[in-house]
Every structure is written in C-alpha cells, then in structure tokens.
N, C-alpha and C positions, 0 to 999 in steps of 0.2 A: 359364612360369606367372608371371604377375605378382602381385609383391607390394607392397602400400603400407600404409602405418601411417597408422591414422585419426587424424584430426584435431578440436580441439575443435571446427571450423568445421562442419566435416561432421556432427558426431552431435547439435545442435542441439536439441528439444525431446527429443530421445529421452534424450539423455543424463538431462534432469528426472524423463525414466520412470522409466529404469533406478534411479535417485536414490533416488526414492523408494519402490522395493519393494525395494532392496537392501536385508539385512541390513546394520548398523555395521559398521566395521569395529573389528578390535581395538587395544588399546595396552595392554601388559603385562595381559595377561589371569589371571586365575588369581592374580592377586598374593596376597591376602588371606589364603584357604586356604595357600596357597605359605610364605610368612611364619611363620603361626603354625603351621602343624605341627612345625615345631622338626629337620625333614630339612633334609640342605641341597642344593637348589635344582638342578635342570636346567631349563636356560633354553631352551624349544622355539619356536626360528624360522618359523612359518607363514603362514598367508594364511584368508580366508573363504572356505569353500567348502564349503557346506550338502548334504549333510547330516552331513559331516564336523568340521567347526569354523566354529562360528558364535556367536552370542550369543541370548541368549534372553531374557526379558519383563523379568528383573528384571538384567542387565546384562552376567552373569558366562557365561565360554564353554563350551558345548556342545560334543555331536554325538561321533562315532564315536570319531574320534582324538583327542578330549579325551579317553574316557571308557576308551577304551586304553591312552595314555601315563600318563593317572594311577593307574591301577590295574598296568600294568607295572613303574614306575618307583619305587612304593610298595613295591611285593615284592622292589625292587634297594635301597631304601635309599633313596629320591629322594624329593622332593617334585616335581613338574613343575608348568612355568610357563610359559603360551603368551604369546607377542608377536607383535603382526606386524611383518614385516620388507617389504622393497620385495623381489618374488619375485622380480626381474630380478636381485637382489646377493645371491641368498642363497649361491652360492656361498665368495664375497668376504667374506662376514658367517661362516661357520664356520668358514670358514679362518684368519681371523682372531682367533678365539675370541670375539668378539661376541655367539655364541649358541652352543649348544651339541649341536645336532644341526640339523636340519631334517624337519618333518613336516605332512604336509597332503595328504592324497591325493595321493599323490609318486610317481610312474611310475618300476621301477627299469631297464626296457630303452633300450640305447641310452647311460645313465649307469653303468651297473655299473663304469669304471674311474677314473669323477669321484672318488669317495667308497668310505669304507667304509662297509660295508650293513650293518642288521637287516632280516632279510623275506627274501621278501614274505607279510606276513604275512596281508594280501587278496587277492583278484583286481578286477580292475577291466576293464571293455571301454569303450574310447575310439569313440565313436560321431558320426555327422552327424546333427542334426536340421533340419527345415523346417515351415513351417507344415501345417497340418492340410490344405488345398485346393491345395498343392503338387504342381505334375505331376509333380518329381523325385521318382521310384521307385529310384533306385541309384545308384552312384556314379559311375557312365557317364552317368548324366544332368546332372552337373555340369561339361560341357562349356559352358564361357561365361557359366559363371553366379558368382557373388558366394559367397565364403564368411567369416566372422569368426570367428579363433581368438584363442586367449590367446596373447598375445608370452613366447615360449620354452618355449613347454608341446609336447609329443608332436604334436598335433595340426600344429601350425604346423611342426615339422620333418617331419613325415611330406605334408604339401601342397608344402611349398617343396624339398622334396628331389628330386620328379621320378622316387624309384625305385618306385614304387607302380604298375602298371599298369593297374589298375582306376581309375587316376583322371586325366582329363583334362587334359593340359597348359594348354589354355584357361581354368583357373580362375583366377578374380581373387580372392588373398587379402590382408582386410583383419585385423592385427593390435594389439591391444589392451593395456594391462596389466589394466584393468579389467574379468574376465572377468562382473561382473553386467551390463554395459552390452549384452551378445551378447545377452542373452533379449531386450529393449526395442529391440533394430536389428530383429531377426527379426521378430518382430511385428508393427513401425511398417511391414515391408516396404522398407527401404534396404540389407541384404542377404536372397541368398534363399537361406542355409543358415547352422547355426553347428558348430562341432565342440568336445566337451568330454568328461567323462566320464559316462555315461549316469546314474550316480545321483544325479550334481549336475543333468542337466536334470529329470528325474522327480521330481525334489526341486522343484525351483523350479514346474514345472507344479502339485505339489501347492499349493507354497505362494502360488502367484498366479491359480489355476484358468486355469491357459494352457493351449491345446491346439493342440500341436505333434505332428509326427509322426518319428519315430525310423528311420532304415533300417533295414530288418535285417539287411544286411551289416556289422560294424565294422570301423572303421580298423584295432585293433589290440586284442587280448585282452592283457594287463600284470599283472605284480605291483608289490604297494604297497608299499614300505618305507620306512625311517628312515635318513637321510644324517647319518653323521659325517664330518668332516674325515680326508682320509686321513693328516695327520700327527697324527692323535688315537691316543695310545699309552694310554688309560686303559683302550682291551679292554669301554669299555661296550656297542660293538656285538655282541661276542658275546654277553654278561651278558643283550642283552636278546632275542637270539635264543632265550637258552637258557629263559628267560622268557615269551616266544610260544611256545613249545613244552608249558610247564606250562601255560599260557590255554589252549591248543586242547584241551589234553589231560582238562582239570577242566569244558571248559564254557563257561570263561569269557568266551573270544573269542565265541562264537555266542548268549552271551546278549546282550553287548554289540551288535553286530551287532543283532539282532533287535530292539530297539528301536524301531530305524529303517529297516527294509530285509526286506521279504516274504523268505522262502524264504533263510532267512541262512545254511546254509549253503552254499551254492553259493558265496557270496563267499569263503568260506575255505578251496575247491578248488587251493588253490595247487599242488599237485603236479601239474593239468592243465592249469597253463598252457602248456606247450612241446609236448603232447600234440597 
C-alpha cells in the first residue's frame, strides 16, 4: 500500500477551498469563562473538528466535547479550558504536562495502553466517504484508487497497516495534518475517497451543502474518550468516569449530544461497541 504525505505543491487552489470553509482554528479557547469562574483550570489539549469542538459566530468554542468537558469538569471542581495543540504532539504535550488531558473526538482502540483513559463515553464509526457519482460502492472498490486521511488518526493506521482484508493493498494513501483540507481534495476530485469520522463528514456536508456519499461498511465502530498522561497520579480519570456515569445517568450526556446529532442516543451505546 503506498503511502505519501501531501504536499503544499500538490494541494494548490484546493488548499484556498478548504481555507476558506474551514472553521478557525482555536488558541486558548474558553479562556475568559475559564478565568473568571474562580475554579482552577483544566487545560484541554484538542484540535477542530466539528461537530465536536469548533468556534462559532461570536469566537468562543463550541460543539459536543466542549459542552461535555465543561459541564463534567464543573461537577469535579474544574473550570475547563480548550487550546489547540499540534495533534501530531499531543502525546509529548501531556506527558509533559503542557496540558492536561487530551480531548476531541479521540478514538480509544488501538491507544488503550498509550494513556490512562475516561470512556468511552461515546461511540463513534470511522467511515470512507466519496463523492456522490462515485462508482466506489465498498471497500474492495478501493483497489488503485487515491485515499486522504488525517496523519496519525485511526484511519491512516488502519489503511497503512495491511491487516484489514476488506481493503486493497493497491490503495494510494495520501496523509494530512490538516484534516479540513480532505473535504476540498474530495471534491476538487485530486483524491477519490477521504476517511474520517462519520459525524465530522455529515457535519461538514451540513455545513457546506457538500454531497458526498458515505459507504455502509465502516472502517471501524470505536469508543471516545479523554487521554491522561499515564504518569498522571491525580486519579482525575477515574473522577471523571465516575462523572460520565452520573451524565448518562441524569440525562445529561443525551441532551448534550442531541443538540447536534439526530438519534442521540445511539451515540452513547457504548456498551455495544465490542458486541
């Protein structure tokens, strides 16, 4: 399976696309609230990725797992405070104490012995999309054809891995850190498939009236969780398990959730994901 990393050269007007229908990105997100609540401070390391954490009209960050971690971490004593970090270091960034967890629609299969865990307190299904007049029907159709993933996401290890046999050795995968630039290649037609997770492309379709088509096989059905540092002795991964368990239990996860996301709960079938 060959793999290359795209180049500024290569993504050329598309990149402008993508440019410009991407949401900002964040920098110390959440500060202000963070600040004056007078809690002191959990500093959450993430990335944009809508419909999860992203920014909205007047500046300040949104979406699933803002509206999660703040209301979790509130009922722990915390104020929470999103930043973006570079997703390729985030390990390197908690370990370091830099920040002080990791979250943003975070895949825990595969990781479970990187980190200690909370979760998964979602499910999530990692999926191929292509255009709408795409003759690719599955994932056997992706013999010789072009795919773009995010560099170090689930996607890109489950293509570059070769243990998948639904999926063609012959694929050419091109990887990104930039995962908004995937919708604007797909589109422009300079790759003819992207993989991500299904509610960030059905999010972006929403919010660019793109139409794309989704397989209905997925790569991978996953749980979502929250990554501590494994030399983190403060026990807040339990703290906020035990915390997702009072959210599911009041409510309050599936109203969160349903804000954004038809049929919410299904997303918080975590007990069928190994099922």
């Amino acid at each position: 399976m060959k793999h290359l990393i795209s180049r500024r050269a290569f993504l050329n007007g598309c990149t402008l696309l993508a440019a410009s229908t991407a949401l900002g990105g964040l920098t110390a997100c959440g500060g202000t609230d963070a600040k004056n609540s007078g809690l002191p401070q959990i500093l959450i390391g993430s990335d944009t990725y809508p419909p999860y954490i992203y920014l909205n009209n007047d500046g300040t960050p949104a979406g699933i797992d803002v509206e999660i971690a703040t209301e979790a971490f509130r009922r722990m004593g915390y104020a929470a405070r999103f930043e973006v970090i570079d997703w390729e270091q985030k390990t390197a960034l908690v370990e370091s104490g830099a920040i002080d967890c990791i979250w943003g629609c975070f895949s825990m299969q595969g990781r479970e012995t990187l980190y200690r865990w909370a979760g998964p307190y979602m499910v999530s299904r990692q999926v191929v999309a292509v255009n709408a007049d795409s003759s690719i029907q599955s994932l056997s159709d992706l013999a010789g054809k072009t795919v773009m993933v995010q560099s170090t996401s689930k996607p890109e290890g489950i293509f570059l891995s070769g243990s998948d046999p639904r999926i063609p050795q012959t694929v050419e995968v091109f990887s990104i850190e930039d995962r908004s630039v995937q919708y604007a290649m797909l589109a422009c037609g300079y790759v003819d498939a992207i993989a991500a997770h299904e509610t960030a492309i059905l999010q972006y379709m929403k919010d660019n009236n793109a139409v794309f088509r989704i397989l209905e096989e997925p790569l991978l059905v996953t749980g979502l969780g929250v990554a501590f540092a494994k030399n983190d002795s403060r026990g807040l991964d339990h703290q906020l398990n035990d915390t997702f368990a009072q959210m599911r239990e009041d409510g309050t996860l599936e109203r969160i959730v349903g804000k954004y996301l038809e049929h919410a709960s299904q997303y918080l079938e975590v007990d069928t994901i190994d099922a």
